[in-house]
C-alpha positions as CSV (number, residue, x, y, z in Angstrom):
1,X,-34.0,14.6,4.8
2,X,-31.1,15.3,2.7
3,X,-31.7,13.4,-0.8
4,X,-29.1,10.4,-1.1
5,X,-26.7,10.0,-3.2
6,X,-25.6,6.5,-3.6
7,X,-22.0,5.3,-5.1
8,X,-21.6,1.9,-7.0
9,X,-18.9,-0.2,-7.3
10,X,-18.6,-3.1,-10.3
11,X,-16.2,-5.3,-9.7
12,X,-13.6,-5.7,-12.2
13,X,-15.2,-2.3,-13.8
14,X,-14.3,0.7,-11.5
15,X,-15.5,2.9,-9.3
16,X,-17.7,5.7,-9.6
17,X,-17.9,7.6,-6.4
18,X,-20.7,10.0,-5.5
19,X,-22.0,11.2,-2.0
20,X,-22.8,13.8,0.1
21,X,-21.3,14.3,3.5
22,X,-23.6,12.9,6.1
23,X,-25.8,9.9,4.0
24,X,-23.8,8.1,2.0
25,X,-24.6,4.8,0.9
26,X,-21.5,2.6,-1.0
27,X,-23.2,-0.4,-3.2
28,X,-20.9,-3.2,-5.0
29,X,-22.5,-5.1,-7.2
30,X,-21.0,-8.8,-8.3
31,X,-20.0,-8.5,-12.0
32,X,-22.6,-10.3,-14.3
33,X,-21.5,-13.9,-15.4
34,X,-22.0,-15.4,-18.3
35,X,-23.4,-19.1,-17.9
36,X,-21.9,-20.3,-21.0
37,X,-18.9,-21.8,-21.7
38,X,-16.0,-19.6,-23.2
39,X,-12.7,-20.3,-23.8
40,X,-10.0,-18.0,-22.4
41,X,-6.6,-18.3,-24.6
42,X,-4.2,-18.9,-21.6
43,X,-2.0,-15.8,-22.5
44,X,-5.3,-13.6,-21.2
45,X,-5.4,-12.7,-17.4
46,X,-8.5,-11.9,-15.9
47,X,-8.8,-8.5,-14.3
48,X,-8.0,-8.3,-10.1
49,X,-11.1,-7.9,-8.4
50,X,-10.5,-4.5,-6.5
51,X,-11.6,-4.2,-2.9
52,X,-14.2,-1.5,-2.3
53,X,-13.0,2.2,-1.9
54,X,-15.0,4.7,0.0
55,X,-13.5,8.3,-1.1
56,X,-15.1,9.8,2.5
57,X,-12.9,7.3,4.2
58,X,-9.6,9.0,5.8
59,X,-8.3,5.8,7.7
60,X,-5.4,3.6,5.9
61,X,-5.4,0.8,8.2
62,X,-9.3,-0.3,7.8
63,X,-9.3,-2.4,4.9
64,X,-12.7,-2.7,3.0
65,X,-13.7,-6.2,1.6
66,X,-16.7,-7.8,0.1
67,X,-17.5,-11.1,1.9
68,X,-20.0,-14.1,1.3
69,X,-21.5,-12.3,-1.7
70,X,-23.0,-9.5,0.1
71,X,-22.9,-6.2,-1.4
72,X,-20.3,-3.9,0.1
73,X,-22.6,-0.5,1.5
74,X,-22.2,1.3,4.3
75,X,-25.2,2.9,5.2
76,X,-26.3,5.5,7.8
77,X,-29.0,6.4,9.5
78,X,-31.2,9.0,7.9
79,X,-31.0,12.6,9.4
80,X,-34.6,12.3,11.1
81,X,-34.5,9.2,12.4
82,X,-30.9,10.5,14.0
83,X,-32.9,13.3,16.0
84,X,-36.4,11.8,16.0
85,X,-35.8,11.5,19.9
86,X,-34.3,15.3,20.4
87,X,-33.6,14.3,24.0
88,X,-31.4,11.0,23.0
89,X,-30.3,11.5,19.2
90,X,-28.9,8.1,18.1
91,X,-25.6,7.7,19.1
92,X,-22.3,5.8,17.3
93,X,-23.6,7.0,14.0
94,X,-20.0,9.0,12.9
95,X,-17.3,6.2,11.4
96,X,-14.1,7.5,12.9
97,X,-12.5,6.0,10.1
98,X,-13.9,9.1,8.2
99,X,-11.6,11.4,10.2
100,X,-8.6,9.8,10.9
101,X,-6.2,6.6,11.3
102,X,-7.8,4.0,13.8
103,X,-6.1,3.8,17.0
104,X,-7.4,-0.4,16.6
105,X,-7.3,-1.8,13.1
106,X,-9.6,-3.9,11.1
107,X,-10.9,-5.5,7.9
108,X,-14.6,-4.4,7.3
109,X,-17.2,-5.5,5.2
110,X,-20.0,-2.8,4.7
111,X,-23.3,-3.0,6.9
112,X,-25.3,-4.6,4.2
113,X,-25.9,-7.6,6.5
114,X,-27.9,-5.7,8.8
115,X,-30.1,-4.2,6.4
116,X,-33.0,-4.9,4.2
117,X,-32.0,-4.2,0.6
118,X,-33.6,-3.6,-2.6
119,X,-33.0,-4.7,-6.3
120,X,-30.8,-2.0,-6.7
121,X,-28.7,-3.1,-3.2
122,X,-30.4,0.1,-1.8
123,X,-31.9,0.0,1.7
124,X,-35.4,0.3,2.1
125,X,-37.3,3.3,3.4
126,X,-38.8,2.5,6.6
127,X,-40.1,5.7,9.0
128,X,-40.7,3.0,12.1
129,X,-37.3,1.8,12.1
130,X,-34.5,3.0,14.7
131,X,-32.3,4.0,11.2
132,X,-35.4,5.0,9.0
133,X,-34.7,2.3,6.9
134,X,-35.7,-1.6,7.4
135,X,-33.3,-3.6,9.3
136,X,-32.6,-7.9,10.0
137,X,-33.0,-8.9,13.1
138,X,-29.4,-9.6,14.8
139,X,-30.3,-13.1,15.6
140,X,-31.1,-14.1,12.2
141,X,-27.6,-12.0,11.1
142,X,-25.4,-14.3,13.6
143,X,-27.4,-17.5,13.6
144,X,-24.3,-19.6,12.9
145,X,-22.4,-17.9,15.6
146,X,-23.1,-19.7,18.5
147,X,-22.8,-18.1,22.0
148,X,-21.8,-14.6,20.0
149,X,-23.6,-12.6,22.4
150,X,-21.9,-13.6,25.5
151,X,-18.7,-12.6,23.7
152,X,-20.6,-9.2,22.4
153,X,-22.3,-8.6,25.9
154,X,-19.2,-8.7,27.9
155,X,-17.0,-6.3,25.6
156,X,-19.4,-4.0,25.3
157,X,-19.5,-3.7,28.9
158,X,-15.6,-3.0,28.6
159,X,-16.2,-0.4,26.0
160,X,-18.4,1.6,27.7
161,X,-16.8,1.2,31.3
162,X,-13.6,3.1,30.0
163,X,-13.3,6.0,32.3
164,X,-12.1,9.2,30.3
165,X,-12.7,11.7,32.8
166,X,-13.1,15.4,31.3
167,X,-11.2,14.9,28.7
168,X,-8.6,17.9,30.0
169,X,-5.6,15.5,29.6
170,X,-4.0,14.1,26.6
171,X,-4.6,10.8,28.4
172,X,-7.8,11.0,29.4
173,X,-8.8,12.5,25.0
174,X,-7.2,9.2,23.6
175,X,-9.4,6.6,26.0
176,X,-12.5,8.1,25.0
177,X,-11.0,8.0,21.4
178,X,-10.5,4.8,21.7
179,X,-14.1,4.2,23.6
180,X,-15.6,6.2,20.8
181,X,-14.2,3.5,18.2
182,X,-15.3,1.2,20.1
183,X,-18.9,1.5,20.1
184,X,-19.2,2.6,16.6
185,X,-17.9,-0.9,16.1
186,X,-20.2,-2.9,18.4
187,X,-23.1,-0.7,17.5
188,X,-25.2,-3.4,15.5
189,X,-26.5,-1.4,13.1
190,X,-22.9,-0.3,12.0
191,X,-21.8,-4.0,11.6
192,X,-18.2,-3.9,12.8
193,X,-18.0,-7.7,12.9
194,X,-19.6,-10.3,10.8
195,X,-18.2,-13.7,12.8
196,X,-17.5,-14.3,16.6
197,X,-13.7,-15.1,15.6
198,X,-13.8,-11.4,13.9
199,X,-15.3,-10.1,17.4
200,X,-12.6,-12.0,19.6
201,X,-9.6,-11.1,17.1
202,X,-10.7,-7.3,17.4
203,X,-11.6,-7.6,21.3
204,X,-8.1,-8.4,22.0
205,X,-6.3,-6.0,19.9
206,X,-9.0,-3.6,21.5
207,X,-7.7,-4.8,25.5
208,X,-4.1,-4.3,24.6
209,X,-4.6,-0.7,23.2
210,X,-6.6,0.2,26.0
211,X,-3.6,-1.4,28.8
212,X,-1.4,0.9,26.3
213,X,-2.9,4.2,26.7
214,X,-4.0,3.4,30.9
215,X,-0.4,2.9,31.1
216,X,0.7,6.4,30.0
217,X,0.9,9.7,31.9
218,X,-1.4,12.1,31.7
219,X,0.2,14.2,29.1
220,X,0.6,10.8,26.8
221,X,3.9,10.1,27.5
222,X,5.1,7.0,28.3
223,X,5.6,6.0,32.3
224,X,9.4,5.3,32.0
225,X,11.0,3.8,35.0
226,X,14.4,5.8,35.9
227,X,17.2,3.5,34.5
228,X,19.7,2.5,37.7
229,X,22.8,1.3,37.1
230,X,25.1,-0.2,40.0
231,X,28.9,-0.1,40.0
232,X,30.1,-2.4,42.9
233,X,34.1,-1.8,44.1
234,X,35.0,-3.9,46.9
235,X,37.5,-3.0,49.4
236,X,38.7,-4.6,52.5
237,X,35.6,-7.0,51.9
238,X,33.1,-4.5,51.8
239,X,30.8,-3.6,48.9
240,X,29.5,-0.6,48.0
241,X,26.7,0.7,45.6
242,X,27.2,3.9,43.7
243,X,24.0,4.7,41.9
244,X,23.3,6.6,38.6
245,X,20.2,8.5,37.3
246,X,19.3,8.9,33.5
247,X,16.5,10.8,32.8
248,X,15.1,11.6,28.8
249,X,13.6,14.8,27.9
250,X,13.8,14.1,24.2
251,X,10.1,13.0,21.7
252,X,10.4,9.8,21.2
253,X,8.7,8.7,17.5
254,X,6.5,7.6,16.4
255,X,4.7,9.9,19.1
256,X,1.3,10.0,19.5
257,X,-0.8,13.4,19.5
258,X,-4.5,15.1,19.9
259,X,-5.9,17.8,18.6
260,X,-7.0,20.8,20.9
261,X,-9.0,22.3,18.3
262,X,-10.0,21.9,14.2
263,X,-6.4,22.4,12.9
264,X,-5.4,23.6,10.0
265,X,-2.3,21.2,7.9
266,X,0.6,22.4,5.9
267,X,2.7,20.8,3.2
268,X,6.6,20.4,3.6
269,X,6.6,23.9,2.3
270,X,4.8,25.6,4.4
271,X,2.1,26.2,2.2
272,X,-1.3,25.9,3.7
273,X,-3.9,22.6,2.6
274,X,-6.5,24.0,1.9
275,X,-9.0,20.5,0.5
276,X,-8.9,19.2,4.3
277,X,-7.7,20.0,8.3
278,X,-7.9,18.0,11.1
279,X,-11.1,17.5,13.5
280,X,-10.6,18.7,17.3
281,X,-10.1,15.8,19.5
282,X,-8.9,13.3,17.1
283,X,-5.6,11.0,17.5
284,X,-2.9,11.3,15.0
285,X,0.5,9.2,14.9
286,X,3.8,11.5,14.2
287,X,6.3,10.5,12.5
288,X,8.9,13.2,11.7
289,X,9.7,16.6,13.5
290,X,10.5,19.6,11.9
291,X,11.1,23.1,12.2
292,X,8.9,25.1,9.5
293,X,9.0,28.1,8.7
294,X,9.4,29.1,12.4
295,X,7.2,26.7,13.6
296,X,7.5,23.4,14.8
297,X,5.8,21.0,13.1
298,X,4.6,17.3,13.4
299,X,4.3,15.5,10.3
300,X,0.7,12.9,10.1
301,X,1.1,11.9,6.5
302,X,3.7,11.9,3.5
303,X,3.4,15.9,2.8
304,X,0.7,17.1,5.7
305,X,2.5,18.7,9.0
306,X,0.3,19.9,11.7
307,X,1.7,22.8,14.1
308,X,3.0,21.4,17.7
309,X,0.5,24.3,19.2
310,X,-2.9,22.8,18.2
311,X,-2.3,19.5,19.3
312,X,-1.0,17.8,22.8
């Protein structure tokens, strides 16, 4: 098993971020309190407590918050227990947050929940565990949410009943994005919700995107009705109805794209970025258009284009 290496957070002190690609556990620590009594001149203003930042984390719109005094960590299976079962490796154990914006947003608060942790807000070894490390039972982590499950039970039914073909289609590759996102976040050892209102809030937002994308054609592109407009003359008491067609060929932005393969990015220059690329199959919103060099790009962030050719 690759040796951890673990990153801590003290709040109100910094982060020092360490890790290694595939097990990386993030720890935040509450900031030691004195019990006695100081006086704080009123011109002093105590420091902001930061939220917790995971440098392997690509996503913008999941926010990461510590919550009910549980330490922020987000913990992974360990590589053995992934393929102690060769024939059926665990499965949801990649956060798609690490490789791109989330097609559904939400706040997270670490898996630390779910798991048995140390002194050290570590998680403990455990080789006859599904993760290889001990784990709460779910029932003891929702006790106050009443009736959770039936909530749980029927979206995850939803999740996993999204149809995304062969994933040939630009359609078909952003539902089982979407599906994929799903079940990382209903998968309880991954802890995507903490409260039944959380689960509802992100159930819904879930639905719509998924009404969003079965609503598109094939190639991604929105199904836009053919505008008609009617001109009526009369003559001699008789009405007639010329029609009109207007059809749009033009990108509309934001427009959404996948990539076909691992693509390689490019600054506003033209000049290769080479400290990251994009994963094959991943959704990216575009938000400019521009011809580069040559080559028609699509812009995903502030100074990162991606050529029109490696995605669809």
């Amino acid at each position: 098993m690759k040796k951890l290496l673990y990153s801590s957070i003290i709040l109100g002190a910094g982060l020092f971020a360490f890790g290694i690609k595939n097990n990386t556990v993030l720890t935040v620590k509450a900031a030691e309190i004195s019990t006695e009594s100081v006086s704080i001149p009123s011109e002093v203003k105590t420091e902001e407590v930061k939220d917790p930042v995971n440098s392997q984390q690509i996503a913008t719109n999941r926010i990461n918050k510590t919550k009910d005094g549980i330490p922020y960590v987000e913990i992974r299976p360990t590589d053995e227990a992934i393929v102690k079962d060769p024939q059926r490796p665990l499965s949801n154990v990649n956060d798609p947050a690490y490789e791109g914006e989330l097609m559904v947003p939400y706040t997270y608060y670490g898996n630390g929940a779910v798991y048995v942790l140390d002194d050290n807000n570590q998680p403990i070894p455990d080789a006859n565990s599904e993760t290889g490390y001990q784990m709460r039972r779910s029932e003891d982590v929702y006790e106050k949410e009443i009736r959770i499950t039936d909530v749980s039970s029927e979206f995850t039914g939803t999740v996993y009943g999204i149809n995304e073909g062969t994933q040939t289609t630009k359609k078909e590759k952003m539902l089982a994005a979407l599906k994929r996102e799903g079940a990382f976040y209903m998968e309880f050892r991954n802890h995507g919700y903490s409260t039944k209102a959380e689960l509802i809030a992100y159930q819904k937002a879930f639905e719509n995107k998924l009404a969003e994308i079965s609503n598109l054609n094939d190639d991604g592109t929105l199904v836009v009705k053919t505008p008609v407009t009617e001109t009526t003359t009369v003559s001699h008491n008789h009405s007639s109805t010329a029609i009109s067609n207007q059809t749009q060929n033009d990108e509309k932005l934001p427009l959404v794209v996948v990539t076909i393969r691992q693509a390689q990015l490019y600054s506003t220059e033209g000049k290769t970025v080479t400290d990251r690329g994009l994963s094959d199959n991943t959704v990216w919103v575009i938000d400019k258009i521009a011809m580069i060099n040559g080559q028609k790009m699509y812009r995903i962030s502030a100074n990162e284009w991606v050529a029109a050719n490696d995605v669809i």
